[in-house]
KOLDREN-255575 format. One line per 4 residues: number of its first residue (from 1); for each residue x, y, z of N, C-alpha, C. Coordinates in steps of 0.2 Angstrom, whole numbers. Layout:
BEGIN
NUM = X/Y/Z/X/Y/Z/X/Y/Z  ...
This chain:
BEGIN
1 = 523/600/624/520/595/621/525/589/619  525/581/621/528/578/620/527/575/612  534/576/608/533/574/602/532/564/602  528/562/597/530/557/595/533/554/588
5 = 537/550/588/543/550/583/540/543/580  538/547/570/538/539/566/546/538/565  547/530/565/554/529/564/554/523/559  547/520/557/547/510/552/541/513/550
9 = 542/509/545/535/510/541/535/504/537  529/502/538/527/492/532/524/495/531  522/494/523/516/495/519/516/489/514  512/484/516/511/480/512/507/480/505
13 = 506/478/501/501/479/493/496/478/494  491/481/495/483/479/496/481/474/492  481/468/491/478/465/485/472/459/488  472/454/486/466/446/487/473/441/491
17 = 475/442/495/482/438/498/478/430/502  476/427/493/473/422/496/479/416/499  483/417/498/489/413/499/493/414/506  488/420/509/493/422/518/486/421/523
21 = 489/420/528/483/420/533/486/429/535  480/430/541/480/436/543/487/437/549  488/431/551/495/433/555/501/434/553  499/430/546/507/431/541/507/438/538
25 = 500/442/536/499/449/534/503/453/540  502/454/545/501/458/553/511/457/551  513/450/552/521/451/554/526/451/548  521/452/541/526/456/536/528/461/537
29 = 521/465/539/521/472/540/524/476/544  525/472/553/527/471/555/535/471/554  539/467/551/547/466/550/547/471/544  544/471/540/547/478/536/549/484/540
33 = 542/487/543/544/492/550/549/492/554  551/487/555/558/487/561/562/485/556  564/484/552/568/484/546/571/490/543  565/492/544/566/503/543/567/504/546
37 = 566/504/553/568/506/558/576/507/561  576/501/561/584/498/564/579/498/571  588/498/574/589/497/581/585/500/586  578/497/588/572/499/594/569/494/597
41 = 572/493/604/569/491/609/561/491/609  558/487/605/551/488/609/547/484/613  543/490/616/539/487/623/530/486/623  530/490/616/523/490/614/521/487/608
45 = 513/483/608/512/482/603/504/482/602  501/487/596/497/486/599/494/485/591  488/481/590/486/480/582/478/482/581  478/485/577/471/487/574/469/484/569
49 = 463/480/570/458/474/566/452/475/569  447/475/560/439/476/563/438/470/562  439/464/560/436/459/555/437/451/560  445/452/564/448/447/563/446/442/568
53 = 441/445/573/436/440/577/430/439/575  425/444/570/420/441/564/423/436/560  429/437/557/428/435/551/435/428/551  439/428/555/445/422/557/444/420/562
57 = 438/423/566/438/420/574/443/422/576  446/424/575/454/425/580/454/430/583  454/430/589/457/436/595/463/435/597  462/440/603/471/441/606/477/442/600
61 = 474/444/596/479/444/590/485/448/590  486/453/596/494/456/597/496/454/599  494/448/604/500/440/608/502/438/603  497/435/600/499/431/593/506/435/591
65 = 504/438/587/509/443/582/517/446/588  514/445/594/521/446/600/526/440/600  519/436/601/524/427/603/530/428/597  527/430/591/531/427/585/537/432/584
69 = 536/438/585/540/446/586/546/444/589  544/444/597/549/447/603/549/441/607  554/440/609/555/432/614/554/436/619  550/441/623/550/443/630/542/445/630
73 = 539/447/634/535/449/638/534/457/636  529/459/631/527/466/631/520/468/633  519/474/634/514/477/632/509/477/627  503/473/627/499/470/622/492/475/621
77 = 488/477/617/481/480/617/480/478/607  473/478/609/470/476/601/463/481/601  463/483/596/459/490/596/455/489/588  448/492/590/443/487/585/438/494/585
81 = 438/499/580/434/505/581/431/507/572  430/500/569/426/501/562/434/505/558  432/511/553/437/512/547/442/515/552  440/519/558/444/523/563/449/519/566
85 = 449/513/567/453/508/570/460/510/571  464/509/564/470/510/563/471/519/566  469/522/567/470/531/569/468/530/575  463/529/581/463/525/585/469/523/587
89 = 471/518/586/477/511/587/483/516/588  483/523/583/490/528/584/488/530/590  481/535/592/481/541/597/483/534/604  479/529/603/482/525/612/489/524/610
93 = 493/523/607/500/524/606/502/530/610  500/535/607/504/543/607/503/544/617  496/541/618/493/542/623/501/537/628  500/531/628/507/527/632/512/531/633
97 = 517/534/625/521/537/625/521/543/627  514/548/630/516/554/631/516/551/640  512/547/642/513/545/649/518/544/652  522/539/649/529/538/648/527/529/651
101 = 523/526/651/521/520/650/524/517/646  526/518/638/528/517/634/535/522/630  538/518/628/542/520/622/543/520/615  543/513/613/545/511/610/538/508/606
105 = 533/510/603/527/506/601/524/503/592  525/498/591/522/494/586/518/496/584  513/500/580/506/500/578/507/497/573  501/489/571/501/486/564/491/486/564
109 = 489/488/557/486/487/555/483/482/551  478/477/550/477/470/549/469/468/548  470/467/542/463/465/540/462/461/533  459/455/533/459/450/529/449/447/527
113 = 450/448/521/438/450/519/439/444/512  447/444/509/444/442/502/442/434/502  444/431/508/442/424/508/435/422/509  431/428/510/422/428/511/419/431/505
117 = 413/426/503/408/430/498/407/437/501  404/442/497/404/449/499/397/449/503  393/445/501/387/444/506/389/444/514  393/440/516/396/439/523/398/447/524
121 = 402/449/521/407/455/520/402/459/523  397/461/519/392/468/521/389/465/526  386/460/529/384/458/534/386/460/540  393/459/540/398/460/545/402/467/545
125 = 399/472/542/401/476/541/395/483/544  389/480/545/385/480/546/385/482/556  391/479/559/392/479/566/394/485/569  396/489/564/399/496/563/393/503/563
129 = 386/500/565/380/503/564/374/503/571  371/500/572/366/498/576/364/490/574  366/486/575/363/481/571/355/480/572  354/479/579/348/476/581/345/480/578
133 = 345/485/574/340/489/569/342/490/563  348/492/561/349/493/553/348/484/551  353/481/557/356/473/552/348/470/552  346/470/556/339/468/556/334/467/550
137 = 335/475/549/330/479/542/333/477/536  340/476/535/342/474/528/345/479/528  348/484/530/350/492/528/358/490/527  360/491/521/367/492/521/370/498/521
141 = 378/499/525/380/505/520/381/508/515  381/504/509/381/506/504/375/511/504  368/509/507/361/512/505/363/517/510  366/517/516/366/525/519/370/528/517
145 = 375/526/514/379/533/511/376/534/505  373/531/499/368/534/494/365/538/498  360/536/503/354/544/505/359/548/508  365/550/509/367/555/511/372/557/506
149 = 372/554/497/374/557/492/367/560/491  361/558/490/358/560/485/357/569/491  355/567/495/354/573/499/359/578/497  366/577/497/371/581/496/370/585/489
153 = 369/581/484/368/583/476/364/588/475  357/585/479/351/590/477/352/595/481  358/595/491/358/602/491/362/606/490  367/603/483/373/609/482/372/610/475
157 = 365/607/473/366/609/467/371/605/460  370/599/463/377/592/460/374/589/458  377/584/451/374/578/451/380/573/448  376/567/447/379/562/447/388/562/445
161 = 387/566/438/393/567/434/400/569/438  398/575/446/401/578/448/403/572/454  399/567/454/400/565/459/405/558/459  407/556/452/411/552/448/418/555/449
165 = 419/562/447/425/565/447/428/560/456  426/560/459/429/558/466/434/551/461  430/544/461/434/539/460/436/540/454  435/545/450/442/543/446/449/550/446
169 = 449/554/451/454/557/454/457/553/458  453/548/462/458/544/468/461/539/461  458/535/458/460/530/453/468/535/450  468/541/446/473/544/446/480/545/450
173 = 478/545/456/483/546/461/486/539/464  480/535/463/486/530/467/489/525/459  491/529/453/493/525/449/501/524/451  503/528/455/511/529/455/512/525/463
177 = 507/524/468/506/521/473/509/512/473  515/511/477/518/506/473/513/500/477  509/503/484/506/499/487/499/499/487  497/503/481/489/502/479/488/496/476
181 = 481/495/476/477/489/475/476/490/467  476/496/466/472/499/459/478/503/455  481/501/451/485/507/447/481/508/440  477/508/438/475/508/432/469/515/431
185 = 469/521/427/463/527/427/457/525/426  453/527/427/446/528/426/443/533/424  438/532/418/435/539/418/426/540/419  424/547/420/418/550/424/414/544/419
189 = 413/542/410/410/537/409/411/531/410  416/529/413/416/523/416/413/522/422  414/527/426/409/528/432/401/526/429  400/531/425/392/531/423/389/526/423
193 = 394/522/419/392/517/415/389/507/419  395/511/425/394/505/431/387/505/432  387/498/436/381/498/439/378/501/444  372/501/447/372/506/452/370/498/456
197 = 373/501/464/374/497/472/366/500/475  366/506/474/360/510/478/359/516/477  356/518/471/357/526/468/358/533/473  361/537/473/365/536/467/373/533/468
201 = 374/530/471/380/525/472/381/521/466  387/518/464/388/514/456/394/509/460  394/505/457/400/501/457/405/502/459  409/506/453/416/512/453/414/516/459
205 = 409/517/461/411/521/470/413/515/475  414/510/473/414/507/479/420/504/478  424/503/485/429/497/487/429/489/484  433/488/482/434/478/483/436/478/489
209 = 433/472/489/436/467/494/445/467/495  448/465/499/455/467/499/457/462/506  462/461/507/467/459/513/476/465/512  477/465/519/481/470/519/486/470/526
213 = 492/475/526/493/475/533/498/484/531  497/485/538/502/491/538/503/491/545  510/495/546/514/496/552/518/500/553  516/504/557/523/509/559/524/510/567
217 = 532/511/567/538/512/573/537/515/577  533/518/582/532/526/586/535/525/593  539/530/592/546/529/596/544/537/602  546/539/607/550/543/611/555/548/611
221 = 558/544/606/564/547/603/566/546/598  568/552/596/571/552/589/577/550/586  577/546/580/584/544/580/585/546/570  590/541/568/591/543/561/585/542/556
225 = 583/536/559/576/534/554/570/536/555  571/540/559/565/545/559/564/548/556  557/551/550/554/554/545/549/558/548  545/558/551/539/563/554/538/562/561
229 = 534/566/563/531/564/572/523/565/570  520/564/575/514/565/576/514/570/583  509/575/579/508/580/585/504/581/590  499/578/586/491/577/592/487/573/588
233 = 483/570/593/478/565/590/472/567/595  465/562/592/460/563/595/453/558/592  451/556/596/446/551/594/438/554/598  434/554/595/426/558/596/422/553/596
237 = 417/550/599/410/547/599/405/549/594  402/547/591/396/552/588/388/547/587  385/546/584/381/543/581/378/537/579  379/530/583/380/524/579/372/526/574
241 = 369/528/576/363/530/569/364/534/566  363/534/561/368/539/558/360/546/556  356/541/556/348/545/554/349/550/559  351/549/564/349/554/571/352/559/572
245 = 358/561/565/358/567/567/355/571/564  356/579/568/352/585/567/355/586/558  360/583/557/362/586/552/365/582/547  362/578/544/363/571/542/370/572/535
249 = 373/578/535/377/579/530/384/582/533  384/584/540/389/586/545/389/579/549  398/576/549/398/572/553/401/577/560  398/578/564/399/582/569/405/576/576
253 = 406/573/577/413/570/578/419/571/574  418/572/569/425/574/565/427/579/565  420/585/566/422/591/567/426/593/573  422/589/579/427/589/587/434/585/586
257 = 433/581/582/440/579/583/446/583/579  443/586/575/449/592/570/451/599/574  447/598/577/448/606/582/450/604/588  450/597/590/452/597/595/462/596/594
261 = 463/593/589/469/591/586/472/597/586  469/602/581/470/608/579/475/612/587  470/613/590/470/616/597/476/615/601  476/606/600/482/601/603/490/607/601
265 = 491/606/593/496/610/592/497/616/592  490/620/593/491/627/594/493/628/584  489/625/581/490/625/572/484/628/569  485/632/564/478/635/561/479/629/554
269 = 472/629/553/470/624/549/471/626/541  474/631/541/479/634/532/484/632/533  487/629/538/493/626/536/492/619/535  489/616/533/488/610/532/488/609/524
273 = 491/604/523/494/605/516/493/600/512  490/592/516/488/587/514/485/584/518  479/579/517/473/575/519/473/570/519  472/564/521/470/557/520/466/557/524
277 = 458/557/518/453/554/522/449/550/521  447/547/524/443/539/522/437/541/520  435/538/512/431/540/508/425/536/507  424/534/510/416/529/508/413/530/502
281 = 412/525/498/408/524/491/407/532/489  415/536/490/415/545/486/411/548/490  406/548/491/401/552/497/405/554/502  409/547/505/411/551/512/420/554/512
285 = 423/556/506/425/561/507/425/567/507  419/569/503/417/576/503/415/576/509  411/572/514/406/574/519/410/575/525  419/571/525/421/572/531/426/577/529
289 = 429/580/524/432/586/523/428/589/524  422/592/523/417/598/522/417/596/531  415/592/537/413/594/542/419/595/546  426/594/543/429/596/546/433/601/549
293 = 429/605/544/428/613/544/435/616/540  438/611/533/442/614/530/442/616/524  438/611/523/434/613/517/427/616/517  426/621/513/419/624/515/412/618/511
297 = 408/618/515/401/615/512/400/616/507  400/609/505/397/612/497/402/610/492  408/614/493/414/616/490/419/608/486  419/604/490/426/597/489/423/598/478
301 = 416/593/478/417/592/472/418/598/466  417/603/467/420/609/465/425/608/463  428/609/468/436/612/468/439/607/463  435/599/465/438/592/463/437/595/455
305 = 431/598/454/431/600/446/436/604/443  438/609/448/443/615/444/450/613/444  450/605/446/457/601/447/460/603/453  458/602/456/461/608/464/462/599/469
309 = 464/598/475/467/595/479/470/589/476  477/591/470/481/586/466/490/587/470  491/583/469/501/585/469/501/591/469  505/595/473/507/602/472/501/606/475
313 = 495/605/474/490/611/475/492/614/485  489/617/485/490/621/492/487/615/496  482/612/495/480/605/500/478/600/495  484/595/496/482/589/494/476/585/497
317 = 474/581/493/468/576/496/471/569/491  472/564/498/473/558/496/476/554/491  482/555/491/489/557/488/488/548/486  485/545/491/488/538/492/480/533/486
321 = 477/537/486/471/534/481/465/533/486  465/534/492/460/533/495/456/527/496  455/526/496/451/516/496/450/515/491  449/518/485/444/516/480/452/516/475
325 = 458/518/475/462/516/471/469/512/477  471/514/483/474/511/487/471/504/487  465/505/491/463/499/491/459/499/498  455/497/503/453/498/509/452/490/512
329 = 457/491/517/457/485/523/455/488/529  450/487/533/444/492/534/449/496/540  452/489/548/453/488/552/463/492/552  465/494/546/471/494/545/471/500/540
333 = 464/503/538/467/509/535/469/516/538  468/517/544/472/523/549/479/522/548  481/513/551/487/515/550/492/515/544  488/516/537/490/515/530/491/523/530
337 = 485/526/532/485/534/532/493/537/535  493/534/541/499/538/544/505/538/541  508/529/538/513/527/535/512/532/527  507/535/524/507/537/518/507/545/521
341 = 505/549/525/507/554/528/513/555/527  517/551/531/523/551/533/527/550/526  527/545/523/531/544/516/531/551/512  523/553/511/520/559/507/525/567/509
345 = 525/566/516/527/570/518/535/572/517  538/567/519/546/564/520/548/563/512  545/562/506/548/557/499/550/551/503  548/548/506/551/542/512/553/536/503
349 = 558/534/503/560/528/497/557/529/489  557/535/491/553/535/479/544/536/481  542/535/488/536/539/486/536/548/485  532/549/481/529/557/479/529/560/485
353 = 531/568/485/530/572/489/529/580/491  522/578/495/519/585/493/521/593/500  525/596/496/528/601/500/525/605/504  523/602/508/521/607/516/524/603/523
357 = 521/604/530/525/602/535/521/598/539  514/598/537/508/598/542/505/592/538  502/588/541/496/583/535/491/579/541  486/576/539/481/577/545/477/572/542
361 = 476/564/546/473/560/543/464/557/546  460/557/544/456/557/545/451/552/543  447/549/549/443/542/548/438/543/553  432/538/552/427/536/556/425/531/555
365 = 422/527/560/420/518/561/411/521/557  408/517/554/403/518/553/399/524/551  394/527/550/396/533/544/396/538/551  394/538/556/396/544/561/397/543/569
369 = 398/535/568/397/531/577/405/533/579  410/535/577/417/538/579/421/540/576  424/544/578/431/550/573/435/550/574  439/548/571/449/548/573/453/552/570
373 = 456/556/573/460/561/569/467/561/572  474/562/566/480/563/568/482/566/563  486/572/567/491/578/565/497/574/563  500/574/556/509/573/557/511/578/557
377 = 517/580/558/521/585/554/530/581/551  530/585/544/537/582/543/543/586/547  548/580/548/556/581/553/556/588/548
């Protein structure tokens, strides 16, 4: 198995960057990376954004971000797959690099929401789904993922309180995150206390609005500044209705994409000793952990209860705050995940670091319309 080598890593500050446009976001991100990197030839570029033809009108946006890069002629691809985008955006990478079409490849993540009323936002957000029938009807996700909290509570025997514990563990963890959106705690009454979005969903379950950029170096070859590889990747189809599964509490793409990654290394799923998984409004981390098949059903807010998936435990969970304390740029959170893998992994520059070898990052566009999963392991 051809390894793939992280060697840059940009992790921009997730905040309101009403002062940069989305191209200036993309090429911070961008020269941080190869900054870290040093000296790499690249021949690829490829950038993951959901937004920035809804919402900037701007396509071809890894020309753009080329023209201004590299004064020659690369390999260009833009990649647009909902929260899964930025994990996606890695697996065609590793895909170039294992062919030997590529070597040396750019992945930057990119997405800019805070310059729109949040009305536009959900709207647009919306694309991620069926529209001709959810956008139609007025269905947000916010409201599908509440029916697929409330249904979870009432069948494990959960309620609201247990369901709080989520955003204010992530708020916890990304206090030390120098590139989170959110450094400040929260508690289960602060949660309660917010408003509800669509019961049982609350305010404090949900994201802000954000602009962002992320980027990392994936190389061929390994050199000094390389900190992790990726081992296998895998991206799944599933659901754009999310109603229509058999099993509206199993994302069943996640599940194939985990085993299929698994398989990839020849890795049993005990060794995996940290997670970033894209959480939707708290509901959707338990539901893509639990269908992962690493966590048992039922089991995340438990554990969440007995203090279980923190720094040090045998498997961390989202080390980096996860949307609701990093902060979520929808189009750019895979490759946030990978870059925080990899730091997490490595202690890469004063980030935290949790002692295992293996970390596994996980995402989907819409609550089950596709699943992207990548294996890192640390050098």
């Amino acid at each position: 198995m051809t390894s793939m080598y992280i060697s840059g890593l940009g992790l921009l500050p997730i905040d309101r960057h009403y002062d940069k446009s989305l191209t200036q976001l993309a090429l911070e991100a961008s020269r941080e990376a190869l900054d870290s990197a040093g000296e790499y030839d690249i021949d690829t570029i490829i950038i993951a954004s959901n937004y920035s033809t809804l919402l900037q009108r701007q396509s071809m946006l890894a020309s753009l971000v080329a023209e201004e890069l590299v004064p020659k002629g690369l390999q260009v691809f833009n990649v647009e797959n909902g929260g899964a985008s930025g994990l996606a955006a890695v697996h065609l990478a590793r895909a170039l690099i294992k062919s030997g079409l590529s070597r040396n490849v750019l992945v930057i993540g990119v997405d800019k929401q805070s310059d729109y009323p949040q009305s536009i936002v959900n709207q647009t957000s919306l694309t991620q789904v069926n529209y001709e029938y959810h956008g139609v009807m007025g269905v947000s996700l916010a409201s599908l993922y509440a029916l697929s909290a409330s249904l979870y509570l009432s069948k494990h025997q959960l309620n609201e309180e247990d369901l709080a514990l989520w955003p204010v563990v992530m708020h916890e963890n990304a206090v030390d995150v120098r590139h989170a959106q959110f450094k400040s705690k929260i508690t289960v009454q602060n949660v309660l206390q917010s408003d509800y979005i669509s019961a049982p969903i609350r305010v404090l379950h949900a994201h802000a609005q954000a602009d962002g950029a992320s980027a990392v170096l994936l190389s061929s070859n390994k050199k000094e500044s390389t900190i992790a590889t990726v081992e296998a990747s895998h991206v799944v189809s599933g659901k754009v209705e999310y109603e229509l599964n058999e099993d509206p509490l199993h994302i069943e793409p996640v599940e194939k994409a985990v085993k299929t990654v698994l398989m990839q290394a020849s890795l049993d799923k005990n060794l995996i000793g940290l997670i970033e998984v894209l959480d939707m409004y708290s509901i959707g981390g338990p539901l893509l952990l639990e269908s992962s098949g690493i966590i048992p059903k039922g089991e995340t807010l438990k554990r969440l209860k007995e203090g279980r998936f923190k720094l040090g435990d045998s498997v961390a969970i989202n080390l980096s705050g996860g949307i609701k304390g990093r902060g979520f740029v929808e189009g750019a959170t895979g490759v946030y995940q990978i870059a925080e893998t990899a730091a997490f992994l490595s202690g890469y520059r004063g980030y935290k670091q949790q002692s295992t070898d293996y970390a596994l990052a996980i995402g989907v566009g819409g609550l089950s319309s596709v699943a992207a999963v990548v294996l890192v392991k640390r050098i």
